[in-house]
N, C-alpha and C positions, 0 to 999 in steps of 0.2 A: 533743267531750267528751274529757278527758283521764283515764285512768284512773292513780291513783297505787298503788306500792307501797306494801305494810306499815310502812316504815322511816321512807317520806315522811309516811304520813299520822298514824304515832307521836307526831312532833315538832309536830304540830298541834293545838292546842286544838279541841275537838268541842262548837260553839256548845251543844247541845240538852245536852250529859250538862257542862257547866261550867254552866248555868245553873240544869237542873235540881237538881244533887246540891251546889249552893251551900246552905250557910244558910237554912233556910225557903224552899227548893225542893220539887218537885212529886214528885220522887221519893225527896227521904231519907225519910219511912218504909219505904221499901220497899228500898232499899241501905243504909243509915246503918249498921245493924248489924253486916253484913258487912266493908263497904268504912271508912264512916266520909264525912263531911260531905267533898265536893273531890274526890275520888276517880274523875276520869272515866275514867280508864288502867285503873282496880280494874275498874270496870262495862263496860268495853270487853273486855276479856279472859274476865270472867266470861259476858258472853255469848258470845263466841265459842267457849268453852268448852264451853257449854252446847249452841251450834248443834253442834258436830261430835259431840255423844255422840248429839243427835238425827240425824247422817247415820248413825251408825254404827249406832246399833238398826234404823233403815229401814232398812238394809244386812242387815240378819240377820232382817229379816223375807221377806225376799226368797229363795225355795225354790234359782233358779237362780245366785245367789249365793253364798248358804248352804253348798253344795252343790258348791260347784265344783272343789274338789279332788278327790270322786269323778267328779264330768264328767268333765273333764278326764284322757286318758293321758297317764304319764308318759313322756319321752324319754327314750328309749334311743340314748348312741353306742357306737356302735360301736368298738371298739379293731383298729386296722389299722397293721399290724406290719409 
């Protein structure tokens, strides 16, 4: 299995979100307003959008995360003359 970059997989039509968000597809009630009828690149973004504000609240629920700047001492160099 080949995994592609972001850039490869931009220039590629996404069978499920070109069919769905076509003309009396299965998901323009639910994007049309936002995005507008054809818009698989709008809904591709939108949710990846969406996935990373949900890493980043998991991220902040997390105490030793949260937290880690006081964890964490700071480094001290030393200045040698």
């Amino acid at each position: 299995m080949e995994v592609k970059g972001s850039g490869e997989l931009a220039g590629q039509p996404v069978p499920w979100s070109t069919r769905c968000l076509r003309s009396g597809g299965l998901l323009v009630p639910v994007f049309a307003r936002v995005t507008g009828t054809g818009a698989g690149m709008a809904v591709l973004y939108l949710l990846s959008a969406m996935a990373a504000s949900v890493v980043t609240l998991a991220g902040f629920l997390v105490p030793r995360l949260r937290n880690l700047e006081k964890l964490l001492p700071d480094h001290e160099v030393e200045a040698s003359l």
